[in-house]
TIPA-60946 format. One record per atom (N, C-alpha, C): residue number from 0; atom name; x, y, z. Coordinates in steps of 0.02 Angstrom, whole numbers. Layout:
TIPA-60946
NUM,CA,X,Y,Z
...
***
This chain:
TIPA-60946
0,N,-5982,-422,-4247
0,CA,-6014,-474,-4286
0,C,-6086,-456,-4300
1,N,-6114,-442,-4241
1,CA,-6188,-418,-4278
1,C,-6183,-369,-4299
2,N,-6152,-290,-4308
2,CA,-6161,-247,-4353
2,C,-6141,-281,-4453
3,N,-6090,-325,-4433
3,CA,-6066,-345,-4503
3,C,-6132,-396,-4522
4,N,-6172,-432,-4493
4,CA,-6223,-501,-4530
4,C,-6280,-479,-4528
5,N,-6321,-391,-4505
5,CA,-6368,-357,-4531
5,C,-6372,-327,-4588
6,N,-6323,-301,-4611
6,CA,-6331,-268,-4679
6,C,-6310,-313,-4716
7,N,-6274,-382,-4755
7,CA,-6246,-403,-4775
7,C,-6291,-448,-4777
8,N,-6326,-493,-4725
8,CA,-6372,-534,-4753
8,C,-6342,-589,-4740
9,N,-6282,-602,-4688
9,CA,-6250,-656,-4697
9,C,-6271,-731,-4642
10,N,-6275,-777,-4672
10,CA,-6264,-829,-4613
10,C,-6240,-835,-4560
11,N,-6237,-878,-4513
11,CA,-6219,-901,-4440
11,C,-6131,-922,-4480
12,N,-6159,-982,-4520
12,CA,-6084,-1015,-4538
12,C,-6034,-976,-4578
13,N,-6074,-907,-4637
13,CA,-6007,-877,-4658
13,C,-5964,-841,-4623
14,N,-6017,-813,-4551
14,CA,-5991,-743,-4508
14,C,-5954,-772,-4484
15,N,-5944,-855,-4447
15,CA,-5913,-894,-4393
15,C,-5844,-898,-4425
16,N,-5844,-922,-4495
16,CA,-5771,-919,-4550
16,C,-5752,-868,-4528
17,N,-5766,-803,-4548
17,CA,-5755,-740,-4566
17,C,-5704,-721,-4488
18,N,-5758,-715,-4459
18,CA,-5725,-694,-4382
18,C,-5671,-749,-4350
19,N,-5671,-804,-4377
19,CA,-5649,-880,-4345
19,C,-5673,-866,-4275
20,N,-5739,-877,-4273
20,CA,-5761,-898,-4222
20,C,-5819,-964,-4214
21,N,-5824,-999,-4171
21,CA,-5902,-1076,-4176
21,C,-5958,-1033,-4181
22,N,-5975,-1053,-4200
22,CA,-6066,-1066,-4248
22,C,-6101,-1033,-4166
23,N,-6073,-1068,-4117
23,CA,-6112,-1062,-4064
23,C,-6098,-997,-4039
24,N,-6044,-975,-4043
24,CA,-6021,-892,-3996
24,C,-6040,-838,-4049
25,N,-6050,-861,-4116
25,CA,-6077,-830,-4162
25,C,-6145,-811,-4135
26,N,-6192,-860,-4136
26,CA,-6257,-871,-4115
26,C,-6263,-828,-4063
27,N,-6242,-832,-4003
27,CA,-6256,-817,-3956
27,C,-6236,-737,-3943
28,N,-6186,-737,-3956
28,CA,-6178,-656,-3968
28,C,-6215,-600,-4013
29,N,-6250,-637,-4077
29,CA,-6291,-605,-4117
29,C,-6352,-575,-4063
30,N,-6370,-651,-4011
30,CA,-6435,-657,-4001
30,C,-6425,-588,-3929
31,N,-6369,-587,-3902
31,CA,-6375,-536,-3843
31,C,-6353,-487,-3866
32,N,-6323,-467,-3925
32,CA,-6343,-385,-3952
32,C,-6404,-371,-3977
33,N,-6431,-430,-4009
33,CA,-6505,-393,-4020
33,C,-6579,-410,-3954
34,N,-6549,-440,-3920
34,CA,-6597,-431,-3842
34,C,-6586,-375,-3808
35,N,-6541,-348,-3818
35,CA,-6496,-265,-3813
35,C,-6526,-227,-3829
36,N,-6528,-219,-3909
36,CA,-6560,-175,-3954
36,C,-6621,-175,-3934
37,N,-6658,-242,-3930
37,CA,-6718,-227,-3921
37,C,-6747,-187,-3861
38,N,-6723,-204,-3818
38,CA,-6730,-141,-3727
38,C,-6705,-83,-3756
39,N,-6674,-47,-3834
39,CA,-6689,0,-3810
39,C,-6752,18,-3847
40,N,-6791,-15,-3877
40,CA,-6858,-2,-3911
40,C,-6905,73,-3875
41,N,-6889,65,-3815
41,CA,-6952,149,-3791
41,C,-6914,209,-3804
42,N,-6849,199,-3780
42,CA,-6805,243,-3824
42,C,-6797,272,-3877
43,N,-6780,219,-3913
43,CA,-6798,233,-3990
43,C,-6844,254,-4030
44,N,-6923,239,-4023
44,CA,-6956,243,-4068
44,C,-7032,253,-4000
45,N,-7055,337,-4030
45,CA,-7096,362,-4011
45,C,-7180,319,-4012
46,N,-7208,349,-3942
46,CA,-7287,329,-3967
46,C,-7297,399,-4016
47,N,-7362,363,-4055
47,CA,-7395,418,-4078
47,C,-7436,472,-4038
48,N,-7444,518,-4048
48,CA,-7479,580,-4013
48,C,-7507,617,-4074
49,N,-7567,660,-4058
49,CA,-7606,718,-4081
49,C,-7557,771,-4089
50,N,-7559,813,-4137
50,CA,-7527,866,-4158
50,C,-7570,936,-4107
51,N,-7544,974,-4082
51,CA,-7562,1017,-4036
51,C,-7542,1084,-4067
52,N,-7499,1091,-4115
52,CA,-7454,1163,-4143
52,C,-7510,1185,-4176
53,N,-7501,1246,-4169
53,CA,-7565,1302,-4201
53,C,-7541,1299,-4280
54,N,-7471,1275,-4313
54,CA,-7455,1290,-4379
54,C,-7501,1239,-4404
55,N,-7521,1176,-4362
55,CA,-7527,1126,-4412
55,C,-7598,1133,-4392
56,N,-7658,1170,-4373
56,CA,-7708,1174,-4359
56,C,-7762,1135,-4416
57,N,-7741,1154,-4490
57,CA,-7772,1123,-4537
57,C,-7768,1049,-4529
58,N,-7730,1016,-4508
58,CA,-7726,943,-4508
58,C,-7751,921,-4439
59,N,-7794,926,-4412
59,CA,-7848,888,-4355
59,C,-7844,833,-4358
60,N,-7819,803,-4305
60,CA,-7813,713,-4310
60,C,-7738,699,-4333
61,N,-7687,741,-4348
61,CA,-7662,735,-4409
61,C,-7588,691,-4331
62,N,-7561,627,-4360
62,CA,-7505,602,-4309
62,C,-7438,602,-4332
63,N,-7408,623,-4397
63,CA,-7363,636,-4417
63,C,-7347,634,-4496
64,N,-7283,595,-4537
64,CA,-7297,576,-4583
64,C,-7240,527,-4611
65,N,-7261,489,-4649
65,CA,-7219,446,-4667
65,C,-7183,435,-4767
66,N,-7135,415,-4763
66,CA,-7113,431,-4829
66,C,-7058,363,-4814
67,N,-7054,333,-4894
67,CA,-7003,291,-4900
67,C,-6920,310,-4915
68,N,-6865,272,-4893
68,CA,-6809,308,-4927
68,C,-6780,227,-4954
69,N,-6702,267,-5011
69,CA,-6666,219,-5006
69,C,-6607,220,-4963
70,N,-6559,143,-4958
70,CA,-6513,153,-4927
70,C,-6472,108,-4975
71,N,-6410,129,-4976
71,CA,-6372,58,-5024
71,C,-6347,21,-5006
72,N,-6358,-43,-5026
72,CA,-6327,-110,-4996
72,C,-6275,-137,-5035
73,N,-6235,-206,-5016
73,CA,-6226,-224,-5042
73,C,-6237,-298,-5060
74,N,-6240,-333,-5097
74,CA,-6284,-408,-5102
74,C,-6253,-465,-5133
75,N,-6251,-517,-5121
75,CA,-6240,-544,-5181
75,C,-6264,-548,-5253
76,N,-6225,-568,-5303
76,CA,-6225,-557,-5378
76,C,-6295,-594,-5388
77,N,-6327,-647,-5372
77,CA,-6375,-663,-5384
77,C,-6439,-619,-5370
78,N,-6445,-601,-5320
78,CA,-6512,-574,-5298
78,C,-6496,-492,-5312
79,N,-6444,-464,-5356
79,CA,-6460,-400,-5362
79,C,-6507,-352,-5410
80,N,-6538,-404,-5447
80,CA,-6591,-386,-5483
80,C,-6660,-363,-5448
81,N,-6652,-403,-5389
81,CA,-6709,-377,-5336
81,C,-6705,-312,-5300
82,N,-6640,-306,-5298
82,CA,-6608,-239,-5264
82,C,-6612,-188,-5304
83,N,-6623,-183,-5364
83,CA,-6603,-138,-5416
83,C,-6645,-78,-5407
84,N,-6624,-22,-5383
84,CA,-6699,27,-5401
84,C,-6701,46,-5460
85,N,-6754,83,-5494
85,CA,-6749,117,-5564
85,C,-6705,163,-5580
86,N,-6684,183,-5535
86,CA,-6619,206,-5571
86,C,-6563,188,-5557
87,N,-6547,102,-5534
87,CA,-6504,70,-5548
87,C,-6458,69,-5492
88,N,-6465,96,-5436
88,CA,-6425,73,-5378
88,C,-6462,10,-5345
89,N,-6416,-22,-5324
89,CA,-6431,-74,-5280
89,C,-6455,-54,-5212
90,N,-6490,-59,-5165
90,CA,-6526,-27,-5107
90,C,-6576,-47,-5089
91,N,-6593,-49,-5019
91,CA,-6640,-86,-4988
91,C,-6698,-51,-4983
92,N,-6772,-50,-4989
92,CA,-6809,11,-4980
92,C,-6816,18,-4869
93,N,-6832,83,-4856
93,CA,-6844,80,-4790
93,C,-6893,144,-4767
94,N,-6946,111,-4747
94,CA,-6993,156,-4722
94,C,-6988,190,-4653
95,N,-7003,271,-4657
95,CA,-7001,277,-4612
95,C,-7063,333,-4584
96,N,-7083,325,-4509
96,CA,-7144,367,-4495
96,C,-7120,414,-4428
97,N,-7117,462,-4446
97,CA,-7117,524,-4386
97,C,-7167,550,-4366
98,N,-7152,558,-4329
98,CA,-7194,632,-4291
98,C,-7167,677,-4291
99,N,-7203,751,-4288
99,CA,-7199,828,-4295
99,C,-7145,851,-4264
100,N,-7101,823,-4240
100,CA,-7047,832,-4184
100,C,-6973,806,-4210
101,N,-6982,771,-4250
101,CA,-6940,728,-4299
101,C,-6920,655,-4254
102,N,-6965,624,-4205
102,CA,-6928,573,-4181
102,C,-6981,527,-4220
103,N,-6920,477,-4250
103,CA,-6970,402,-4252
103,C,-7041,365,-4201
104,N,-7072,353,-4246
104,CA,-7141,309,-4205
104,C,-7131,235,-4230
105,N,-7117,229,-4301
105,CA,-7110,168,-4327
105,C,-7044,164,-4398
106,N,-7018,100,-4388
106,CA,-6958,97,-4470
106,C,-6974,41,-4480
107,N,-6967,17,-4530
107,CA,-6976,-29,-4581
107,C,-6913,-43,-4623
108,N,-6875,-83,-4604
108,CA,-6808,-87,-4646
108,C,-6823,-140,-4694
109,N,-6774,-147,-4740
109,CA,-6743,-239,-4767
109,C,-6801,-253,-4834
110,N,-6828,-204,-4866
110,CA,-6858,-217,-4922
110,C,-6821,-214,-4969
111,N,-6856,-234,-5040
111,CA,-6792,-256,-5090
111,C,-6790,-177,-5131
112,N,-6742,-154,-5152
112,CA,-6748,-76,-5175
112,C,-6798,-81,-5250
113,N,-6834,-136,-5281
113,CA,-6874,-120,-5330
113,C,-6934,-144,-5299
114,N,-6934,-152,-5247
114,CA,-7024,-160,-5206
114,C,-7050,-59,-5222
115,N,-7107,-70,-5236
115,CA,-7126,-22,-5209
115,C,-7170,28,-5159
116,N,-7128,79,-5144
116,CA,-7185,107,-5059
116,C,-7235,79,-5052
117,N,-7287,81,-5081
117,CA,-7361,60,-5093
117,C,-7364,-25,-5056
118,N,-7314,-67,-5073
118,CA,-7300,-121,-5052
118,C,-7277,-134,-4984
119,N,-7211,-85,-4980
119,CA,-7183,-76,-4925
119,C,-7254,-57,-4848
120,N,-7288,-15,-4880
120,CA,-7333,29,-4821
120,C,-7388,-48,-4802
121,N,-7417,-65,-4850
121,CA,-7468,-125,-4858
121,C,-7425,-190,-4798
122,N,-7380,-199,-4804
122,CA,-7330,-235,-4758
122,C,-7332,-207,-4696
123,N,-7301,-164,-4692
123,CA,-7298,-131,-4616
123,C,-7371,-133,-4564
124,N,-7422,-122,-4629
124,CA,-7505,-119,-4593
124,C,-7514,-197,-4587
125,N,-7495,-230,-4619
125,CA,-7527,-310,-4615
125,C,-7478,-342,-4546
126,N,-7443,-318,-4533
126,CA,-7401,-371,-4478
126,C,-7415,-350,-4411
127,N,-7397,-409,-4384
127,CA,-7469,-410,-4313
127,C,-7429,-352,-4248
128,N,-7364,-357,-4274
128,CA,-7318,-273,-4219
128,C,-7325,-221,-4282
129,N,-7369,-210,-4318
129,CA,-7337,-155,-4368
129,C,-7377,-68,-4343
130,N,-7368,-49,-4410
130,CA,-7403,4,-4411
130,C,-7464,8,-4398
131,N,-7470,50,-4338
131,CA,-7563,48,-4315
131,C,-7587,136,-4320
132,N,-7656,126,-4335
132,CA,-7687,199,-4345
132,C,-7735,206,-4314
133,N,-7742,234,-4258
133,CA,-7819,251,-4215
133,C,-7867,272,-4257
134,N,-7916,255,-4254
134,CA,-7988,302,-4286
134,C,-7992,344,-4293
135,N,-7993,372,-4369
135,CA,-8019,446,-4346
135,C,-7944,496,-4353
136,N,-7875,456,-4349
136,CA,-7815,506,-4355
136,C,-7762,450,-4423
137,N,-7740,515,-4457
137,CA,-7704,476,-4495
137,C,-7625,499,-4510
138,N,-7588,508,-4562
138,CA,-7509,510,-4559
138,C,-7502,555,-4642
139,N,-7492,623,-4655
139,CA,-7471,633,-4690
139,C,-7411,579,-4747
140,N,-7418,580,-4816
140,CA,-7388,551,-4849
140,C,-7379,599,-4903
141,N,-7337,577,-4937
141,CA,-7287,589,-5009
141,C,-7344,562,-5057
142,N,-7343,611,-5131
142,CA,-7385,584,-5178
142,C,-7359,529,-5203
143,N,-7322,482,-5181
143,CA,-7299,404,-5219
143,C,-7334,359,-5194
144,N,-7375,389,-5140
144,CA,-7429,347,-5099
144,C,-7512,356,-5096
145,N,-7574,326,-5107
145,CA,-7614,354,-5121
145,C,-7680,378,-5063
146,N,-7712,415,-5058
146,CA,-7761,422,-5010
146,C,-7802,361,-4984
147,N,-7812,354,-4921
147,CA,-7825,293,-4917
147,C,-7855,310,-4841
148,N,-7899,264,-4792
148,CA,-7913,290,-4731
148,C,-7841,291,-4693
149,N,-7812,322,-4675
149,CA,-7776,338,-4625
149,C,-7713,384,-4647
150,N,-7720,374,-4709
150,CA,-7658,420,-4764
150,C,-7707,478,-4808
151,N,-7656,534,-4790
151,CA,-7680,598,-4822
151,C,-7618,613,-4869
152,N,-7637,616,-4947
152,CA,-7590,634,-4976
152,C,-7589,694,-5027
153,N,-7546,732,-5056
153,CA,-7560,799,-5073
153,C,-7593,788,-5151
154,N,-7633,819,-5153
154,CA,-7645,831,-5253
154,C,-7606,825,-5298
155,N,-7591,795,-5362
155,CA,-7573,783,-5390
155,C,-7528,844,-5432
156,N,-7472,873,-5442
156,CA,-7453,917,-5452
156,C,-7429,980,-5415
157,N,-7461,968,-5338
157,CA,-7456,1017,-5274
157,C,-7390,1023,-5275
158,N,-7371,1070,-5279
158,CA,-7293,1091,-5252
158,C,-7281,1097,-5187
159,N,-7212,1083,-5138
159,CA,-7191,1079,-5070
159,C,-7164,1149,-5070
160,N,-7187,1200,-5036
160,CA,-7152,1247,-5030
160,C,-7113,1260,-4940
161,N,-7072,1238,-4934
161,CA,-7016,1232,-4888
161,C,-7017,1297,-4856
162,N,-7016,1345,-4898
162,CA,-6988,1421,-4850
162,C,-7052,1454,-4846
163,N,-7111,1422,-4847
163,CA,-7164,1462,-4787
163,C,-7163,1429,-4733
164,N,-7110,1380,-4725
164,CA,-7116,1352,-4639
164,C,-7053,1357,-4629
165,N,-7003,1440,-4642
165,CA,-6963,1444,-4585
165,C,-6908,1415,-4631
166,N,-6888,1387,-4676
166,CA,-6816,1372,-4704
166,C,-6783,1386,-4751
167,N,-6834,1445,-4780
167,CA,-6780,1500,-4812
167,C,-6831,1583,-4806
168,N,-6776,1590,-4753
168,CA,-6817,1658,-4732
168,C,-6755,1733,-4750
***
């Protein structure tokens, strides 16, 4: 029941139909898989740390980086205009921030797929558990995002070249 009324978006009373189960075992079962989920929070999702690798020497301060993705949902017929990305899939936007190691520090799910990053990131910084940036260190980003104190983003036109770090050798 709770994997089916997270992505779906659904009520207490449609899931209770759905499953034929009361409103109440509905409730309550939602509420102790995600008191669940939440213990495993240290697990899951890394503190931030200083970059120490001699490759990334140029980036001093530098704590990882973050980039938006999509994922596709599905919604009801009404609200899928909100979902719509520009190129027309329905999908939720979801931010996500790593570190140099590839483990999560922070995600950001459940945005509407025509929000954009810029919006998405501004969210994550404004909420009182969100995204935090020590002084002085900031988070590599994607040019869809703009320089800003704590975001370093590449030049306008910079190309990603992949196989001087090892992935096509």
């Amino acid at each position: 029941m709770f994997l089916y009324t997270l992505p779906h978006h659904q009520k207490n009373r449609t899931i209770s139909t759905y499953f034929i189960r009361s409103r109440e075992t509905v409730s309550r079962q939602f509420n102790r898989c995600l008191k669940d989920l939440l213990k495993l929070h240290p697990m899951l999702l890394k503190k931030p740390t200083l970059i120490t690798d001699d490759r990334w020497k140029c980036f001093k301060n530098r704590l990882g980086a973050l980039d938006g993705t999509y994922i596709n949902v599905t919604v009801p017929v009404e609200e899928r205009p909100k979902y719509q990305t520009r190129k027309g899939h329905i999908a939720t936007n979801f931010l996500g921030v790593c570190s140099p190691d590839m483990q999560f520090i922070y995600v950001l799910p459940g945005w509407e797929g025509s929000a954009h990053d810029g919006c998405v990131l501004r969210d994550a910084i404004s909420r009182p558990n969100g995204l935090k940036i020590p002084q002085g260190c900031y988070y590599l980003v994607v040019a869809g995002y703009t320089n800003g104190e704590g975001f370093l983003a590449p030049y306008r036109g910079q190309c990603h070249h992949l196989h001087e770090w090892g992935g096509d050798k």
